[in-house]
Backbone as ProteinMPNN parsed JSONL, in Angstrom:
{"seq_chain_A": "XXXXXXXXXXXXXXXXXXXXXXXXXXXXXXXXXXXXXXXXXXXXXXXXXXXXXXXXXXXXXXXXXXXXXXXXXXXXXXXXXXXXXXXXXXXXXXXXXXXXXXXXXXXXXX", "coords_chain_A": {"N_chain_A": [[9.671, -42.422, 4.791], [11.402, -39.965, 2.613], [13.672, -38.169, 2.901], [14.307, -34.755, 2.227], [16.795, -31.875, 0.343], [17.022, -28.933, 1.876], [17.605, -27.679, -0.526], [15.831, -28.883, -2.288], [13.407, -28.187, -1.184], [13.265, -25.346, -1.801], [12.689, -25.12, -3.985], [9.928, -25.394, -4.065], [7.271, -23.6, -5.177], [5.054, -21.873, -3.713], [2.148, -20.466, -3.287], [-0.243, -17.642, -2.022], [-3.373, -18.092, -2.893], [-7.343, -17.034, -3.566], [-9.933, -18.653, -4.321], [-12.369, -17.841, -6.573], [-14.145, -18.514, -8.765], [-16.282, -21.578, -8.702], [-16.709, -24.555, -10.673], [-18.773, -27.575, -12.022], [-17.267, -30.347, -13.334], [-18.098, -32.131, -16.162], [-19.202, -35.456, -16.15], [-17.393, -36.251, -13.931], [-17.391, -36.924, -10.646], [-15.731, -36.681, -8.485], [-14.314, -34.023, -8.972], [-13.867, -30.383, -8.786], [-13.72, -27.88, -11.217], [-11.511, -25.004, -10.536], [-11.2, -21.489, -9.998], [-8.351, -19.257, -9.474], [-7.367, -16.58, -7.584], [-4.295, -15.661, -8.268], [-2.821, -13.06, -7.323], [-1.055, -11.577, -9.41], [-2.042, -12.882, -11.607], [-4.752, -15.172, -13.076], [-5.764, -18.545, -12.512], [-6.814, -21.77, -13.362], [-7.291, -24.733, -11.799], [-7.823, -28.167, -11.016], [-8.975, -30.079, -8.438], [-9.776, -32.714, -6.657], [-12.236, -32.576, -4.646], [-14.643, -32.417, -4.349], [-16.285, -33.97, -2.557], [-16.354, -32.906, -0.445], [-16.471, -30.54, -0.146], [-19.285, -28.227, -0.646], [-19.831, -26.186, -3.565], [-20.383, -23.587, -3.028], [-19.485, -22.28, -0.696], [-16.389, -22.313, -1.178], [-15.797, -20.218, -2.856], [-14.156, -17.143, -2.444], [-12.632, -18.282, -0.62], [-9.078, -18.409, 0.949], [-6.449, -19.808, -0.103], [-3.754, -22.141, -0.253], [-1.624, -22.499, -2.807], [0.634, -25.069, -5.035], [2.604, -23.703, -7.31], [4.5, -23.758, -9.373], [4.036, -26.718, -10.052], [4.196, -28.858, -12.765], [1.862, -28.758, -15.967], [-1.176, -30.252, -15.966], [-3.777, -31.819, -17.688], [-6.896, -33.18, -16.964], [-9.97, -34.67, -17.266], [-10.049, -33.614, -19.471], [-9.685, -30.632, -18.47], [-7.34, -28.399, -18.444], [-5.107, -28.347, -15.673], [-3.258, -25.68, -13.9], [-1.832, -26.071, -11.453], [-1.464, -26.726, -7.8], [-3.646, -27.231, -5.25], [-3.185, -27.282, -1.505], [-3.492, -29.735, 0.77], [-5.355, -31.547, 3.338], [-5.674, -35.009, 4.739], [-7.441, -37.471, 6.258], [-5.693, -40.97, 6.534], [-7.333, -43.621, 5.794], [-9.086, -41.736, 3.805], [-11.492, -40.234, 4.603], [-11.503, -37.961, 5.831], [-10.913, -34.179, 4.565], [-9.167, -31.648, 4.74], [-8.937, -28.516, 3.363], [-5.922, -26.676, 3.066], [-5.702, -23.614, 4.247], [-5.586, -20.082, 4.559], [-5.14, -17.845, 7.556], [-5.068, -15.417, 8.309], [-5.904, -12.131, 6.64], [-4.154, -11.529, 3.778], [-2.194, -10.513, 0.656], [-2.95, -11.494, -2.801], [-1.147, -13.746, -4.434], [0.896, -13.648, -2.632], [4.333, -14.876, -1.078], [4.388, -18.503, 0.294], [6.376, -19.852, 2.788]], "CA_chain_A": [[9.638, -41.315, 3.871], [12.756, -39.918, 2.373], [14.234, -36.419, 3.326], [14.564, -33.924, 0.758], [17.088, -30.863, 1.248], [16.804, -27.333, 1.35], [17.639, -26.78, -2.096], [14.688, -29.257, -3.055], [12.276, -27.167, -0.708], [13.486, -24.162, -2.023], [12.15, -25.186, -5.666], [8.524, -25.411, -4.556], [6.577, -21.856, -5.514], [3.893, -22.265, -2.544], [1.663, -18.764, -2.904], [-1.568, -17.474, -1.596], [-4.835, -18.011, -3.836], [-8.232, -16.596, -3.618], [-10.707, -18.628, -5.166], [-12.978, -16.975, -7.405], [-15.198, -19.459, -9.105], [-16.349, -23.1, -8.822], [-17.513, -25.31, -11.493], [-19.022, -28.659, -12.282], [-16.876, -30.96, -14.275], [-19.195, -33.053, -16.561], [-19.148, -36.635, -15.533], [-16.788, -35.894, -12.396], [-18.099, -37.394, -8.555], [-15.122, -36.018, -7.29], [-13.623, -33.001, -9.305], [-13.949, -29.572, -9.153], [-12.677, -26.803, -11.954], [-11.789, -23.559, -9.762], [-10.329, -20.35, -11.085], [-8.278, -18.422, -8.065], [-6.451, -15.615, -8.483], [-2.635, -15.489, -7.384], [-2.528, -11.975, -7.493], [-0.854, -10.684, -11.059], [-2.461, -13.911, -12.675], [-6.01, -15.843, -12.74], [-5.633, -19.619, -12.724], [-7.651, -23.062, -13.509], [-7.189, -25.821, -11.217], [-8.856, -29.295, -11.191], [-9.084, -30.39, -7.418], [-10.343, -33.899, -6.219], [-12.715, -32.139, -3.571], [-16.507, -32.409, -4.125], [-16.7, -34.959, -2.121], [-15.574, -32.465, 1.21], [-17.228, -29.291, -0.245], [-20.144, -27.602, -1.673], [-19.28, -25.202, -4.519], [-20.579, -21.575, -2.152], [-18.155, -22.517, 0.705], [-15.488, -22.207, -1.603], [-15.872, -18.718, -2.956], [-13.659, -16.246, -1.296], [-11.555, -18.885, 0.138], [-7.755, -18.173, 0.281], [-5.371, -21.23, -0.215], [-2.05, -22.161, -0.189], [-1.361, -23.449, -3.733], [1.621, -24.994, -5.46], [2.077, -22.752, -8.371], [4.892, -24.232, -10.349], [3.86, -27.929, -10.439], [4.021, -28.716, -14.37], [0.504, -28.158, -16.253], [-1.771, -31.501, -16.165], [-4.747, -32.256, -18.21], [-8.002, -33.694, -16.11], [-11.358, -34.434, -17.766], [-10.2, -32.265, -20.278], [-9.014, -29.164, -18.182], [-5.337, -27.805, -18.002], [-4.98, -28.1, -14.063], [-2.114, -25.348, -13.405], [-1.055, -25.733, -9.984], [-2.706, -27.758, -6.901], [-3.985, -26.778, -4.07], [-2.522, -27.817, -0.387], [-5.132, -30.07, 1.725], [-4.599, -32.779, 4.589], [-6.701, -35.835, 4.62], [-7.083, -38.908, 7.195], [-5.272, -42.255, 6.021], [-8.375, -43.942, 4.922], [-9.451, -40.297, 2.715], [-12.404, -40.374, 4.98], [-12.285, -36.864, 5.311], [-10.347, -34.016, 3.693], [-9.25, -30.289, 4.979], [-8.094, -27.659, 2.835], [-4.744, -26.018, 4.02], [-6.526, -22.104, 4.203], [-5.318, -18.578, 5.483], [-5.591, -17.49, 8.974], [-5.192, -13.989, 8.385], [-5.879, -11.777, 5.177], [-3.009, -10.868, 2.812], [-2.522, -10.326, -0.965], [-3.452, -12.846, -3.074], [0.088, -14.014, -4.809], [2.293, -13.772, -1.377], [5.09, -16.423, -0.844], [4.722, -19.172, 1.425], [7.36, -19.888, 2.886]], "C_chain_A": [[11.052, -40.745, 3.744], [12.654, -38.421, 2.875], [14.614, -35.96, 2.207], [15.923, -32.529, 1.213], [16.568, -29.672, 1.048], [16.486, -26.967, 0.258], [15.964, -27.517, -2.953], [13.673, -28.045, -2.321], [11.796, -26.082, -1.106], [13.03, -24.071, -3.632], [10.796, -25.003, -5.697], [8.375, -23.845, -4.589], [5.013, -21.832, -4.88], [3.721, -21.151, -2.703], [0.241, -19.13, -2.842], [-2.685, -17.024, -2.679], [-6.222, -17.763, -3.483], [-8.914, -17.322, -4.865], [-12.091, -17.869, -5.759], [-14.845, -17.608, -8.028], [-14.919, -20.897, -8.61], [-17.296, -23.828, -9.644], [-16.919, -26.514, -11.715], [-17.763, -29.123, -13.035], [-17.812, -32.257, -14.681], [-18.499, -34.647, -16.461], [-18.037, -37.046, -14.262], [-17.266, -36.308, -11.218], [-17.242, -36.664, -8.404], [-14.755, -34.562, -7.696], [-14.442, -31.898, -9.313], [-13.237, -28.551, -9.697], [-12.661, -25.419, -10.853], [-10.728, -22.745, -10.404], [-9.7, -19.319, -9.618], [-7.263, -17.694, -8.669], [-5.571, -15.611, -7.057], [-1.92, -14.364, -7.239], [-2.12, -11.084, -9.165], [-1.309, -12.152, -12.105], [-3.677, -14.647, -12.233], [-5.649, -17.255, -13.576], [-6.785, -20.638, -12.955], [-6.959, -24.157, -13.029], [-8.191, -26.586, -11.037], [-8.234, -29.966, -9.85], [-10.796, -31.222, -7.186], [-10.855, -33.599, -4.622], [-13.949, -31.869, -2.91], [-17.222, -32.731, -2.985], [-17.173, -33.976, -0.266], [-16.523, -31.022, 1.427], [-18.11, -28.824, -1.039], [-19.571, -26.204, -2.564], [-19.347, -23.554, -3.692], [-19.488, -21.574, -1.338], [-17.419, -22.678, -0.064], [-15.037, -20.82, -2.289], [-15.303, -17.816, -2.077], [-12.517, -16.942, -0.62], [-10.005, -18.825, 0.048], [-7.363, -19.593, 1.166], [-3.877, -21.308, -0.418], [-2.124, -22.888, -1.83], [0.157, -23.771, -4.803], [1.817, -24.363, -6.734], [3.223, -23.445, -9.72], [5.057, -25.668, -10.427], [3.454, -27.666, -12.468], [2.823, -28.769, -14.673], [-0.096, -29.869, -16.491], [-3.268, -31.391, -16.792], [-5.755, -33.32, -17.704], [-9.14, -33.881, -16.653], [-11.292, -33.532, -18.597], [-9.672, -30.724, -19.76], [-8.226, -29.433, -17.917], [-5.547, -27.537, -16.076], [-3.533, -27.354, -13.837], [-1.478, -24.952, -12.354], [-1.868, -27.331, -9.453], [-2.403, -27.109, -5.949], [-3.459, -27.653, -2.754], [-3.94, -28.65, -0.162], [-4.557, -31.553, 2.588], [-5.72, -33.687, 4.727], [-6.525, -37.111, 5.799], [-6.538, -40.247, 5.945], [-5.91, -43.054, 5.109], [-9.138, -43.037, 3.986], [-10.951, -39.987, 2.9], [-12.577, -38.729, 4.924], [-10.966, -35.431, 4.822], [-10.55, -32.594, 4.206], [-8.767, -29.385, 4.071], [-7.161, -26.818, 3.645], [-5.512, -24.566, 3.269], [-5.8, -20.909, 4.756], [-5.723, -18.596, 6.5], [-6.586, -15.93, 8.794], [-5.316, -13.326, 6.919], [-4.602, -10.729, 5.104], [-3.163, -11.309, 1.816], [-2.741, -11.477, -1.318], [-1.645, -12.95, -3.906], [1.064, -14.062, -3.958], [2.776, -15.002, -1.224], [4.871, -16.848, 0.019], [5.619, -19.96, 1.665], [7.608, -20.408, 4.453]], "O_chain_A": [[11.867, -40.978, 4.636], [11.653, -37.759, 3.15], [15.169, -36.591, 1.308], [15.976, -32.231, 2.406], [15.761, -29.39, 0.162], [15.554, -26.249, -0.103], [15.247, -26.98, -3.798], [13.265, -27.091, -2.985], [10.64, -25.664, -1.029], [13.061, -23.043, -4.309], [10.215, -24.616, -6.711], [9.18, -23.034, -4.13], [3.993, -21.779, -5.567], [4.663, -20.397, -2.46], [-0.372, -20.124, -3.229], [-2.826, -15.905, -3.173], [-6.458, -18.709, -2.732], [-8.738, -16.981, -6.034], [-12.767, -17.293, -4.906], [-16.019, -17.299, -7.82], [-13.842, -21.361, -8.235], [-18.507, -23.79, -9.429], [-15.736, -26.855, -11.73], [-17.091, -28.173, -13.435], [-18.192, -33.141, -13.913], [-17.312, -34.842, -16.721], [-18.009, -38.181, -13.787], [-17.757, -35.275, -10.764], [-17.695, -35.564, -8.088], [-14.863, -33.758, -6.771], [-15.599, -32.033, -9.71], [-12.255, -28.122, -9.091], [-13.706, -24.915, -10.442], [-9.754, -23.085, -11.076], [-10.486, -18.751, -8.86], [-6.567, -17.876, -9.668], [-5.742, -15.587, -5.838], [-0.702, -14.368, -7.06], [-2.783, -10.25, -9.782], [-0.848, -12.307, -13.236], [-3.765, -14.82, -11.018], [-5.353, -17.308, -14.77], [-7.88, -20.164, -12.654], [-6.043, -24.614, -13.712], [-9.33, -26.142, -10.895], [-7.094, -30.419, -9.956], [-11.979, -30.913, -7.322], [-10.304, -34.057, -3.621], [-14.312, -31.441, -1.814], [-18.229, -32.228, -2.485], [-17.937, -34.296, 0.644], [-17.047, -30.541, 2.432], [-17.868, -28.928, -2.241], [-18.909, -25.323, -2.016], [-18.527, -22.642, -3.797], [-18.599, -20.728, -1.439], [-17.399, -23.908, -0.008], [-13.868, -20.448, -2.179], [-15.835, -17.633, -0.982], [-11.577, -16.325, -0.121], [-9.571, -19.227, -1.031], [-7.654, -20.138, 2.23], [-3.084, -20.42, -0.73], [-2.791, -23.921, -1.903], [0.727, -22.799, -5.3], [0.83, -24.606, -7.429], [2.798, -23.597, -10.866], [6.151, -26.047, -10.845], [2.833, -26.827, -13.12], [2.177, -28.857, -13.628], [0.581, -30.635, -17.176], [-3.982, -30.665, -16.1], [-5.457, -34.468, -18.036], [-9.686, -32.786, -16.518], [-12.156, -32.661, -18.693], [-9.328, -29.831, -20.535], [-7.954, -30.438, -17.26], [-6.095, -26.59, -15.511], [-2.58, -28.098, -13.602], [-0.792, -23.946, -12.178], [-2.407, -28.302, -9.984], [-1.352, -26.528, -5.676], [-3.304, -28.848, -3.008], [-5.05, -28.419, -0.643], [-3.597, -32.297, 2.385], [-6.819, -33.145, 4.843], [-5.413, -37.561, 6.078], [-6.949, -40.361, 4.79], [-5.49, -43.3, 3.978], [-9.942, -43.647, 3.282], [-11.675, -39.616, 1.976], [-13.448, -38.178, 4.25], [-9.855, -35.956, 4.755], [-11.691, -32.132, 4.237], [-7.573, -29.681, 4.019], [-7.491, -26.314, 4.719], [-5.807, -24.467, 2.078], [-5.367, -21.229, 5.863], [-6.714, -19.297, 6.709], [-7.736, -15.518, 8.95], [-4.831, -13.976, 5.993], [-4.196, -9.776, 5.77], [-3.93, -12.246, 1.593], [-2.778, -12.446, -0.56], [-1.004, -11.907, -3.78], [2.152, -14.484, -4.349], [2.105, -16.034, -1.204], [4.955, -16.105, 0.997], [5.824, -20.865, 0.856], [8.753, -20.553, 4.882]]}, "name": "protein", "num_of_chains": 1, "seq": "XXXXXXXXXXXXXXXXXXXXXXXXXXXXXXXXXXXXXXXXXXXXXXXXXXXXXXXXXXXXXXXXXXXXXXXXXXXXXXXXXXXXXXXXXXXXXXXXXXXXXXXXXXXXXX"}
């Protein structure tokens, strides 16, 4: 894997999200649309995560998400960000990177 420096690191916009909703995407196995709010803004992200979680257990959940990845189009939805998450090798199974502790929703991570 290559090394990146500082200054690349220093480009991502990693902040804390509160999801909100979770919905189906029609003909989707894996995707779900979620709407989390980043504090002064409410987002739509399309996360490859069905598979790991039921839609209730996601409600409430705060996330780490990258916020200025460019805007991608999924089954039809604008995905604007992505969410952190750590998976085994084979993609057997699949954690979301989550909060410990509660703070605002939009705080830098850093």
């Amino acid at each position: 894997m290559d090394n990146i420096t500082f200054d690349d690191f220093k480009k991502l916009d990693l902040r804390v999200g509160e999801i909100k909703t979770v919905e189906e995407i029609a003909g989707a196995d894996k995707l779900y649309k979620l709407s989390v709010d980043l504090g002064g803004e409410t987002r739509e992200l399309v996360a490859g995560i069905k598979m790991f979680y039921d839609k209730e257990s996601l409600i409430g959940k705060k996330i780490v998400v990258l916020t200025n990845l460019e805007p991608r189009t999924i089954r039809g939805v604008v995905s604007h960000g992505m969410l952190l998450a750590a998976s085994n090798e084979d993609k057997s199974n699949l954690t979301i990177i989550s909060i410990e502790k509660d703070i605002i929703n939009g705080a830098k991570v850093s």
